[in-house]
C-alpha positions as CSV (number, residue, x, y, z in Angstrom):
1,X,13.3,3.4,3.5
2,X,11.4,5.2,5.6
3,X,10.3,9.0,5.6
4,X,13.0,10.8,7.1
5,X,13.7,14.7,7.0
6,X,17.6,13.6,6.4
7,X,18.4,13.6,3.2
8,X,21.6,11.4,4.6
9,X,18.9,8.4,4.9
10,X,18.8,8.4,1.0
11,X,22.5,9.3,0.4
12,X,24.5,8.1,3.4
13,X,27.1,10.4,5.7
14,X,30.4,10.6,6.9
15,X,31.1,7.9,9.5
16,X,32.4,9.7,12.5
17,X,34.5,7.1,13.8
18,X,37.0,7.1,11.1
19,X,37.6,10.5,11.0
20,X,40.3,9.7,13.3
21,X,42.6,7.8,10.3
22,X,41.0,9.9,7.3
23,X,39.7,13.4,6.4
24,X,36.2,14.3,6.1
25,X,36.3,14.1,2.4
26,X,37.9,10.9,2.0
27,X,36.0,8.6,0.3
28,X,37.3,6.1,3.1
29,X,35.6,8.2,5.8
30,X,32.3,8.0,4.1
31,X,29.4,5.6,5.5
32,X,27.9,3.7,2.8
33,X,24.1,3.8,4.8
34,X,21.6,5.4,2.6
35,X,19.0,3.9,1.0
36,X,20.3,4.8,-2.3
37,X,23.9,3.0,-1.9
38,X,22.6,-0.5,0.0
39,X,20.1,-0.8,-3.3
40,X,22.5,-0.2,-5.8
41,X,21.6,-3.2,-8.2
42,X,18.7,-3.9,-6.8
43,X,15.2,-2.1,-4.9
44,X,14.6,0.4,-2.8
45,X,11.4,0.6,-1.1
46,X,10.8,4.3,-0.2
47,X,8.1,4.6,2.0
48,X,5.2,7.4,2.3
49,X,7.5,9.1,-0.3
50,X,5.0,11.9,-1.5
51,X,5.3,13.2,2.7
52,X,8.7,13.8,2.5
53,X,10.2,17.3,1.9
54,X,11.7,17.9,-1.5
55,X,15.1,18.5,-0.7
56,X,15.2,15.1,0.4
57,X,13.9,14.1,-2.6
58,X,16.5,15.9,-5.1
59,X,19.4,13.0,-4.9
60,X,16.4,10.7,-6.6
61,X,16.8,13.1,-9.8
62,X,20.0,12.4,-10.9
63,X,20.3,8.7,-9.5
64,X,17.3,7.9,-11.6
65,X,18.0,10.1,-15.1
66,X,21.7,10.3,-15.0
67,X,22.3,6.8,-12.8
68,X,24.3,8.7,-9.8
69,X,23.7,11.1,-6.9
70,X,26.1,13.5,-5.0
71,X,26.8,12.3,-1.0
72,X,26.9,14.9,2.1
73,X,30.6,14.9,1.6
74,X,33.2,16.3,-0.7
75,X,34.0,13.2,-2.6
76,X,32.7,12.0,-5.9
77,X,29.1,11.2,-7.5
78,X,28.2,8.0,-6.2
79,X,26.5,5.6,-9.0
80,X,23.1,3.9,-8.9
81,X,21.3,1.1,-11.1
82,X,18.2,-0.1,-9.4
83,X,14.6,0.6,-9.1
84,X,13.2,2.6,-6.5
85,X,9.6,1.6,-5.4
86,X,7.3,4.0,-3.3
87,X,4.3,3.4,-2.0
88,X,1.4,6.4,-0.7
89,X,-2.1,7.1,-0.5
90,X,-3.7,8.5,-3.8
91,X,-4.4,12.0,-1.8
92,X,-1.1,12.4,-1.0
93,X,0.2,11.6,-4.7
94,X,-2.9,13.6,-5.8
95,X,-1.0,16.6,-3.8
96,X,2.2,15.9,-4.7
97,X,1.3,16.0,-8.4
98,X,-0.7,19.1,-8.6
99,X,2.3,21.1,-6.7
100,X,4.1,22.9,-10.1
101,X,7.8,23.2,-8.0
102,X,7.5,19.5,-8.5
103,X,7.5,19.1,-12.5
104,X,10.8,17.6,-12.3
105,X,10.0,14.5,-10.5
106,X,6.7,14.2,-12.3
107,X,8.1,12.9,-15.6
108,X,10.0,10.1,-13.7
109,X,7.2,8.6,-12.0
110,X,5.3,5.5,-13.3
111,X,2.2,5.1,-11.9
112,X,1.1,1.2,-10.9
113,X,-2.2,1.9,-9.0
114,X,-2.9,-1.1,-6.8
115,X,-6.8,-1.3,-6.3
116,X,-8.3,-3.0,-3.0
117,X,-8.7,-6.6,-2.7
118,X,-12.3,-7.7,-5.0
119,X,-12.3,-11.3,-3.7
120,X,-14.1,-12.6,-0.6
121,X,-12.0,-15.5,-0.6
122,X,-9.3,-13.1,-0.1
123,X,-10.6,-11.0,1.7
124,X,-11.1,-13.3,4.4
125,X,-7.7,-14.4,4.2
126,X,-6.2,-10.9,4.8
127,X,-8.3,-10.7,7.9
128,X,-7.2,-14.5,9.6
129,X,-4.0,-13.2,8.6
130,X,-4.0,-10.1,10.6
131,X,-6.2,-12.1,13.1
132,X,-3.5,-14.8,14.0
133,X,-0.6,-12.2,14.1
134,X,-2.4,-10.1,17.3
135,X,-3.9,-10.6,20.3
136,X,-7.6,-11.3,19.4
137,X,-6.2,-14.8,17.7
138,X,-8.6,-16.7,20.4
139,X,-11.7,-13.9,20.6
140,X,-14.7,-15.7,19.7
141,X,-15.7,-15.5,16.8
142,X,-18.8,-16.3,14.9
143,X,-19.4,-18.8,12.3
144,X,-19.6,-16.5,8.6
145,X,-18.5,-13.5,10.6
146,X,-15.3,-12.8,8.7
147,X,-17.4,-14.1,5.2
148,X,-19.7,-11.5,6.0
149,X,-17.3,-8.5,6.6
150,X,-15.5,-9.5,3.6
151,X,-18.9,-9.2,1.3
152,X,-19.9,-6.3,3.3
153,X,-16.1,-4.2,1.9
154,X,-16.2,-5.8,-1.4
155,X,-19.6,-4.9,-2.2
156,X,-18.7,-0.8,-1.2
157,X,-15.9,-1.7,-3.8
158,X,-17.6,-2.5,-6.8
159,X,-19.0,-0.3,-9.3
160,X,-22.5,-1.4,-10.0
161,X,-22.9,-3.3,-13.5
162,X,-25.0,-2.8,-16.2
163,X,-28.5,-5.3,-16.7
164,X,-26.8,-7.2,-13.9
165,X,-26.9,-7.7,-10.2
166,X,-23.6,-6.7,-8.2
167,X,-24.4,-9.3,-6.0
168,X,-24.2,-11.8,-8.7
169,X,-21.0,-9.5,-10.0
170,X,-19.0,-10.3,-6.4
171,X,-19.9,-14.0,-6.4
172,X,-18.3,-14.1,-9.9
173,X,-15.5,-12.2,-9.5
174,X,-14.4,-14.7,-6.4
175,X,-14.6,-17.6,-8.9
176,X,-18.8,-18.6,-8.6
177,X,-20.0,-19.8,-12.3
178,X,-23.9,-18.6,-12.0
179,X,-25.5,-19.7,-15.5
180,X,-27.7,-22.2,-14.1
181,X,-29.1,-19.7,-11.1
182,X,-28.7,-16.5,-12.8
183,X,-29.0,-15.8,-16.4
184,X,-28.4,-12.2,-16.0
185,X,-24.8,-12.7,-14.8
186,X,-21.8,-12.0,-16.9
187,X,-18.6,-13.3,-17.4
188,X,-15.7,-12.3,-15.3
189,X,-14.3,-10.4,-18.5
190,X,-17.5,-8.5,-19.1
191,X,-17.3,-7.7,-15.8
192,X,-14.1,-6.1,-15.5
193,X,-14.0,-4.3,-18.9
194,X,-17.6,-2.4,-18.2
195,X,-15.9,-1.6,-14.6
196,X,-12.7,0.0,-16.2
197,X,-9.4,0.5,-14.7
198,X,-10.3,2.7,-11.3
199,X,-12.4,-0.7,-10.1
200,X,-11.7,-1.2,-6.7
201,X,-9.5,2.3,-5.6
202,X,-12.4,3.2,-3.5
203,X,-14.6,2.0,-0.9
204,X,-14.0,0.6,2.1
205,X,-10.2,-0.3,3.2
206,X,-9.3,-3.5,4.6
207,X,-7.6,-1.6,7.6
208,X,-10.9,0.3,8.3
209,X,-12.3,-3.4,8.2
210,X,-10.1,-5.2,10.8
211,X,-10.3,-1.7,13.0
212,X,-13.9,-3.1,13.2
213,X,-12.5,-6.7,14.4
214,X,-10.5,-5.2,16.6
215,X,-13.1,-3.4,18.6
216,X,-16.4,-5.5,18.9
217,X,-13.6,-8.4,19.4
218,X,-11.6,-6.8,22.4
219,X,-15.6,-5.2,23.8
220,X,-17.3,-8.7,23.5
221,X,-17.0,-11.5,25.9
222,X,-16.1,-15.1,25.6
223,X,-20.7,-15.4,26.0
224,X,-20.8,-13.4,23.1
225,X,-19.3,-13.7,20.3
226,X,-18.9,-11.2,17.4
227,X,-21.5,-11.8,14.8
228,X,-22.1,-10.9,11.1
229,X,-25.0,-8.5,12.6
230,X,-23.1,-6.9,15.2
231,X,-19.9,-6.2,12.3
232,X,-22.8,-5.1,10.0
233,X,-24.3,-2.6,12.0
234,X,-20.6,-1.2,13.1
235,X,-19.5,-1.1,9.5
236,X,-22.3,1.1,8.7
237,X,-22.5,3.4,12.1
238,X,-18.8,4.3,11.0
């Protein structure tokens, strides 16, 4: 689901067209739309929840405590068993939690923070992916270009280690084993337990990333390709 200001996109309405056979309070009458009543049994994906007003958030009260909500009509509470999933920035969630008149809604959240991608192999895959699905699918493109990118995000991802090299900590975290060339570097497991849970919630965004692509690769002709340099020296001018 998407935000909407209606709290009908969570609940469903009255379907107009039947009003002609039933009344308005008939459960008959009613259009089973809302988010809420297609993912009875299943998921609801709410999305950008936290921007949404609070009234529209009130039916997610009782269909996640008491396993029912009330529609826009006069007809009876309408049941729910699912999960509902929501997605938003931490800023906005940061907001949203800080607000007292929203207590109530505070005790029914479960956070699952989802960190930014820590893997150059990864990394790189994310940006073919968004590469192939646009326009700049056939902009040239450097040899180590995207590799470099990749290392360039990861790295303002990291936190810096302890008697290590973060260098050595990104080649190890993308699967590298580094005990013959550097005897400083730690195990994947030392790495991530020194790092702690909030590894990877800040730095630079993969969307900030391919906004990069996007610009030296729609600026740059078919003579010159985009380069590791050129993405370098745009990632740190923004």
């Amino acid at each position: 689901m998407k935000n909407n200001q209606d709290i009908s996109a969570l609940v469903g309405k009255v379907d107009i067209r039947k009003l002609e056979h039933y009344a308005q309070n008939d459960p008959d009458a009613y259009g089973y739309s809302g988010a809420l009543c297609r993912a009875n049994q299943g998921i609801m994906e709410f999305v950008e929840m936290f921007k949404a007003p609070i009234k529209v958030l009130h039916p997610l009260l009782t269909a996640t405590q008491e396993g029912n909500y009330n529609g826009t009509e006069g007809i009876s509470a309408l049941p729910f068993n699912g999960i509902i999933l929501a997605h938003s920035n931490e800023s906005e969630w940061v907001t949203f939690r800080n607000n007292k008149n929203n207590e109530a809604f505070l005790d029914r959240v479960y956070i699952v923070k989802v960190p930014y991608c820590l893997r150059i192999s990864e990394e790189i895959r994310i940006y073919e992916k968004l590469l192939n699905n646009s326009e700049l699918t056939h902009a040239p493109c450097a040899p180590g270009t995207l590799e470099t990118l990749a290392r360039f995000s990861i790295l303002s991802r990291l936190k810096e280690p302890e008697n290590s090299s973060i260098y050595s900590k990104m080649r190890v975290y993308d699967g590298e084993s580094l005990k013959d060339t550097d005897p400083k570097a730690k195990s994947y497991q030392e790495y991530r337990d020194y790092a702690g849970v909030d590894e990877g919630m800040n730095g630079l965004s993969t969307r900030f990333a391919f906004k990069i692509l996007s610009r030296y690769l729609t600026s740059t002709t078919s003579r010159w390709p985009l380069t590791g340099a050129s993405v370098l020296c745009a990632g740190a001018a923004d």
